[in-house]
C-alpha positions as CSV (number, residue, x, y, z in Angstrom):
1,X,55.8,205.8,-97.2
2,X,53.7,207.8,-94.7
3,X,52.1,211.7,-95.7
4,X,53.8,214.7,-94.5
5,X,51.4,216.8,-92.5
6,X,52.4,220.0,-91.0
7,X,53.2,220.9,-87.3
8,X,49.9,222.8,-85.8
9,X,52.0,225.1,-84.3
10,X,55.5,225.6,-86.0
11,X,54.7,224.5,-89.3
12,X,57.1,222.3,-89.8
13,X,57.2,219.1,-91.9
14,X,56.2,215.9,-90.1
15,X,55.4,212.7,-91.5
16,X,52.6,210.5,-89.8
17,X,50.6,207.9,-90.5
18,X,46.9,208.9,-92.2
19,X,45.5,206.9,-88.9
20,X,47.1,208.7,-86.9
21,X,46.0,212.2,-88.3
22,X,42.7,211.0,-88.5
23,X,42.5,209.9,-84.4
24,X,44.4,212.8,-83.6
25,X,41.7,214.6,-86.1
26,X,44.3,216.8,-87.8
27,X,46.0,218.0,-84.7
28,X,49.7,217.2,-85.5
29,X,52.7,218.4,-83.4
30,X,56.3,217.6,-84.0
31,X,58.2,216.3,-81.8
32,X,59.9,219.8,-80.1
33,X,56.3,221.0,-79.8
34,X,55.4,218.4,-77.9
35,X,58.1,217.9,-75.3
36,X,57.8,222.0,-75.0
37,X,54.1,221.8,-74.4
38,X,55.1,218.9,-71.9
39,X,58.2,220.4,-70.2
40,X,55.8,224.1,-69.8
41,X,52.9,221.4,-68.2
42,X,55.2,219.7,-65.9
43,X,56.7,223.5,-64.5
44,X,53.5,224.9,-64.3
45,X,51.9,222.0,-62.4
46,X,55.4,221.9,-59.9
47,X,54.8,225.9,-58.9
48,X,51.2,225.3,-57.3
C-alpha cells in the first residue's frame, strides 16, 4: 500500500508512491490541481 501525502495546494489526501515524492521532492498535487494548473497554462499561453 502506497503513503498518503497531502496536496501542496488543496490539502487534500493523495496517495503516491515514496519514489515518487522523493523525485517530485515533496511537491505533491492531486489530480484537480494539476489539470487546473494545466487548463490556467494552456489559456494563458493561447491569449498572447
Amino acid at each position: 500500500m502506497s503513503p498518503i501525502f497531502k496536496c501542496l495546494i488543496c490539502r487534500k489526501d493523495i496517495e503516491r508512491s515514496t519514489k515518487t515524492f522523493w523525485i517530485k521532492k515533496g511537491h505533491l498535487l492531486c489530480s484537480t490541481c494539476l489539470d487546473n494548473i494545466e487548463k490556467n497554462t494552456k489559456e494563458t499561453k493561447s491569449k498572447i
